[in-house]
C-alpha positions in Angstrom: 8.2 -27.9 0.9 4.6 -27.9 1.9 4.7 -26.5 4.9 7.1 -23.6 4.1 4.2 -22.8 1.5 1.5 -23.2 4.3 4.1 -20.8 6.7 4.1 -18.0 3.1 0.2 -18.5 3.0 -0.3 -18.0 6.3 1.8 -14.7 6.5 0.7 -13.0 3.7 -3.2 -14.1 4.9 -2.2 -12.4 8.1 -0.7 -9.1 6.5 -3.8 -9.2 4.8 -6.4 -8.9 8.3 -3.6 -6.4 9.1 -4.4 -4.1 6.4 -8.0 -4.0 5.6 -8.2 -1.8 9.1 -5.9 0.8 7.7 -7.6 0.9 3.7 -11.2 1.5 6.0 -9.3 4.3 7.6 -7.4 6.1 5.0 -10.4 5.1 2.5 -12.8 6.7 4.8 -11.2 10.0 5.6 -9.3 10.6 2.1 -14.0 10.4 1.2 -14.4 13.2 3.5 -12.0 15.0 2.6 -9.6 15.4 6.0 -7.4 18.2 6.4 -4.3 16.0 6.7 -5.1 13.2 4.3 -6.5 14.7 1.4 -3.3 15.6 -0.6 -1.9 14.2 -3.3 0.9 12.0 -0.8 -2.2 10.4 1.3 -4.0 9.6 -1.7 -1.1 8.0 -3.3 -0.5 5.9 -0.4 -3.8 5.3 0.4 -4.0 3.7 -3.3 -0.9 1.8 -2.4 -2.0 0.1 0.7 -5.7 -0.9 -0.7 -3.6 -2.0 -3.6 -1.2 -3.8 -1.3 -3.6 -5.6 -0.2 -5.4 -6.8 -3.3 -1.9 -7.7 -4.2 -0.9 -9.7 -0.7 -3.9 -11.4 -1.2 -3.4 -12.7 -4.7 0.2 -13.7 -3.6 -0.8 -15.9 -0.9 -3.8 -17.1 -2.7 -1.3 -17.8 -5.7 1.1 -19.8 -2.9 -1.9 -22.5 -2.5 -3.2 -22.5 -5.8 -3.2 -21.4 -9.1 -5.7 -19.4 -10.7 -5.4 -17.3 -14.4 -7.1 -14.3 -13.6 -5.4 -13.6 -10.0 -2.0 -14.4 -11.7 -3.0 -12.2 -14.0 -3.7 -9.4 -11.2 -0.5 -10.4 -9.5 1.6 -9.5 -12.0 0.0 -6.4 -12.7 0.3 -5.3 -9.0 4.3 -6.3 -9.7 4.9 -3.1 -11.7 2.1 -0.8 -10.3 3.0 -1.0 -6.9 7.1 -0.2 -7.4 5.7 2.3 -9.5 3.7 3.9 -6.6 6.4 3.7 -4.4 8.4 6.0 -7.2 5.2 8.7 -7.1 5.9 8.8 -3.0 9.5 9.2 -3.2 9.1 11.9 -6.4 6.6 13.7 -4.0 8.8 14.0 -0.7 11.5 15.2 -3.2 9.6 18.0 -4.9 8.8 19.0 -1.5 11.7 19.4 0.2 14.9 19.4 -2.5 12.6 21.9 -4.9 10.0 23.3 -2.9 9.7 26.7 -4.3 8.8 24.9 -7.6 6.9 22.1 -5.6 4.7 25.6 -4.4 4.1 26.7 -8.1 2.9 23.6 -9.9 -0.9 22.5 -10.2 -0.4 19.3 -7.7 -3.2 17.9 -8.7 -2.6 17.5 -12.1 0.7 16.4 -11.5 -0.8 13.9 -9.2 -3.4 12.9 -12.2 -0.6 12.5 -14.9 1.6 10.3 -12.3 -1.3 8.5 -12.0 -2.2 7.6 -15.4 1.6 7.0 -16.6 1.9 4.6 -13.7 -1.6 2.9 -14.8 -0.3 2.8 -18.2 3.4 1.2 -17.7 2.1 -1.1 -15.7 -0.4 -2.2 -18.2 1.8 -2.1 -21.5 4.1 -4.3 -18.9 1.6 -7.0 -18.6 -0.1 -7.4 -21.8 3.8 -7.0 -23.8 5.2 -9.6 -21.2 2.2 -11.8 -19.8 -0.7 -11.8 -21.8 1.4 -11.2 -25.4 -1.0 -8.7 -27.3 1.9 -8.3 -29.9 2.4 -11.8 -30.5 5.3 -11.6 -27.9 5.0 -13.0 -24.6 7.8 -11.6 -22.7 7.9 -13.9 -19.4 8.3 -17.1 -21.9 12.0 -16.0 -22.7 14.1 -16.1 -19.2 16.1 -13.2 -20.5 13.2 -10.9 -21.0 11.4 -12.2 -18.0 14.7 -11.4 -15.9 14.9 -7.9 -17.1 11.3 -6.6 -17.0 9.9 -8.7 -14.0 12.7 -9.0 -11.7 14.8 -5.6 -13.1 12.4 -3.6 -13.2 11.3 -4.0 -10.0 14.4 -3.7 -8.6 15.0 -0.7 -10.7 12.0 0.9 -9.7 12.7 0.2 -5.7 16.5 1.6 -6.3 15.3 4.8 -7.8 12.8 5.7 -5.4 16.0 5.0 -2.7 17.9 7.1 -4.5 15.3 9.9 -4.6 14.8 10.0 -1.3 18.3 9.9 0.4 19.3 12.6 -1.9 16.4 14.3 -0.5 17.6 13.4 2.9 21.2 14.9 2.0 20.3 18.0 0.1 18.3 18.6 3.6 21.5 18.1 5.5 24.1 19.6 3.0 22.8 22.6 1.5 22.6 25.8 3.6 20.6 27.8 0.6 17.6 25.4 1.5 14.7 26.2 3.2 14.1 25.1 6.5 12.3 21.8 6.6 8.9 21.1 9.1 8.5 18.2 11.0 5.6 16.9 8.6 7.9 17.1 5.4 10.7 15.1 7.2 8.3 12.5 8.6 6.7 11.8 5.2 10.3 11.4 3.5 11.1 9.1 6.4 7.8 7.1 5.9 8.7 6.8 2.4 11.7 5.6 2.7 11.2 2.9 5.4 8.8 1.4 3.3 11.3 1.7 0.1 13.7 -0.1 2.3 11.3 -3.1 3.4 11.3 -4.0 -0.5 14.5 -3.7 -1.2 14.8 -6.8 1.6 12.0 -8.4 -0.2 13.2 -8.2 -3.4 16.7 -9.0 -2.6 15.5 -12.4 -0.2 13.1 -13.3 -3.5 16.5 -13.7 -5.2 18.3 -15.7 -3.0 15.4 -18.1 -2.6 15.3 -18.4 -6.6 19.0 -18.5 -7.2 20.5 -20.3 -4.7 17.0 -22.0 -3.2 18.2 -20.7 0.4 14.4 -21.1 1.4 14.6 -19.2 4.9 14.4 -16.3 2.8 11.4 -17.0 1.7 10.1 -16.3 5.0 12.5 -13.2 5.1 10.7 -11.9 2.0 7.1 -12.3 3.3 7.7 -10.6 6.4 9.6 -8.1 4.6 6.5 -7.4 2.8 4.1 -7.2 5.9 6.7 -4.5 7.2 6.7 -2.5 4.0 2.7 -1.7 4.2 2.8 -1.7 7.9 5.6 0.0 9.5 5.5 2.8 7.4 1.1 3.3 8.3 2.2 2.6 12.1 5.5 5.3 12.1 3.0 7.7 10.5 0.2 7.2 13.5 3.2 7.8 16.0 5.1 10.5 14.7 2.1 12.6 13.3 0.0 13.7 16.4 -3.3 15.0 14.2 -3.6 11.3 12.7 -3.3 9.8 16.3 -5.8 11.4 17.4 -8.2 11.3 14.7 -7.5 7.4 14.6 -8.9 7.4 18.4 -11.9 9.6 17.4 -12.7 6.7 14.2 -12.6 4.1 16.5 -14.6 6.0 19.1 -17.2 6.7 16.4 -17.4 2.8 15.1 -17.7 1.5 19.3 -21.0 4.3 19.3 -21.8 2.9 16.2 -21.8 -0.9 17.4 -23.4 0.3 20.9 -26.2 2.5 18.7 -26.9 -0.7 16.3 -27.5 -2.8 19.6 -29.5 -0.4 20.9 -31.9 -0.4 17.9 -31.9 -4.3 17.2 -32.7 -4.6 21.2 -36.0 -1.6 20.5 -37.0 -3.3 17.6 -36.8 -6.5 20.3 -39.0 -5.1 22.7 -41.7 -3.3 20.5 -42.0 -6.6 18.5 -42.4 -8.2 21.5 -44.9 -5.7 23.0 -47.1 -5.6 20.1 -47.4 -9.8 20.3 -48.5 -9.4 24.0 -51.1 -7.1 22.7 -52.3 -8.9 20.2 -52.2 -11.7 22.6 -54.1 -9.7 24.8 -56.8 -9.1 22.3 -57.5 -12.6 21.3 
């Protein structure tokens, strides 16, 4: 039993080194503002993988030991992040099912009031079901817990599935739709591969706590390296603009390393020039 804990640390601390990379990157360029990540899809994800991570990294931190304030964090990241997922999927289907509408609206409030409701729920989640502000401490009852941790979740997963393949059929069906770009399609297809990676985590979570099957456990952690990854590495292959600029950021950080090396090794030689001087002197 310990070492299938040590294997579930040991991915999840893994998915974590994987990820950091990608939050710098998004992080970075979402700050200055790039042409193709600052919208109100790259930001969401952006706060979804930086999230991820926090979250990975209390999960495998959790598999080790136990600590109240990460668990506390966990389980907060257990409705926020499905909850992210939903504001994806809502997105790619505004876009492309009702995209005249999707034109009209102030995105970036709608972005803001997504936001906050998501921020909200998942709050009002924990402190009803974990912390018991009310007096009532959800994840004590198995009945309770089994609806609002596990259902919801899988709730949550299902709807953004459902969003986005009747996105994916409207495209294919209708013939009064607009013709869909390359970028829209590769964003619903992003979203949806990560969608899918959870569903396989959620569902191998269930096996492993119903029937104690326990190489789903492993199943479930790698499901959840996939969902933050594949989707970040699809989007760098399909979407030539965000190749490339991912070339020019790690051209700009190897100048950056060679100019800090360059300045520690003058700093080097003039300290070392001024002590032969004073040498000199004496």
């Amino acid at each position: 039993m310990d070492g299938n804990r040590y294997i579930a640390a040991s991915i999840l601390f893994f998915t974590v080194i994987v990820m950091i990379p990608f939050d710098i990157f998004f992080g970075y360029h979402i700050a200055i503002k790039h042409k193709i990540l600052f919208n109100a899809y790259f930001i969401t994800y952006t706060a979804y993988l930086v999230n991820g991570t926090l979250y990975t990294f209390f999960a495998a931190y959790l598999t080790l030991w136990e600590n109240n304030i990460i668990r506390i964090g966990y389980q907060f990241y257990q409705y926020f992040i499905p909850l992210l997922s939903v504001m994806m999927a809502l997105n790619r289907f505004t876009a492309i099912v009702v995209w005249t509408w999707h034109k009209r609206i102030p995105k970036w409030t709608f972005f803001v009031i997504n936001g906050i409701c998501a921020i909200a729920i998942s709050v009002m989640l924990l402190f009803v079901n974990h912390i018991g502000i009310f007096g009532i401490r959800g994840a004590d009852d198995p009945v309770i817990d089994k609806v609002f941790a596990r259902g919801f979740k899988a709730a949550a997963y299902l709807a953004s599935l459902i969003i986005e393949v009747v996105a994916v059929l409207y495209r294919k069906l209708s013939k009064k739709s607009q013709p869909i770009n390359s970028f829209n399609m590769t964003l619903l297809i992003h979203s949806l591969i990560s969608t899918v990676c959870w569903i396989i985590n959620f569902v191998s979570n269930q096996m492993v706590k119903f029937y104690g099957i326990e190489i789903f456990d492993s199943i479930s952690n790698v499901a959840l390296f996939c969902g933050f990854v594949l989707p970040t590495v699809y989007l760098f292959i399909k979407i030539q603009g965000l190749h490339n600029t991912l070339i020019d950021f790690c051209k700009d950080l190897r100048q950056l390393k060679l100019n800090r090396k360059a300045q520690v090794f003058h700093k080097s030689v003039k300290r070392t020039t001024t002590s032969q001087q004073m040498y000199n002197v004496t």
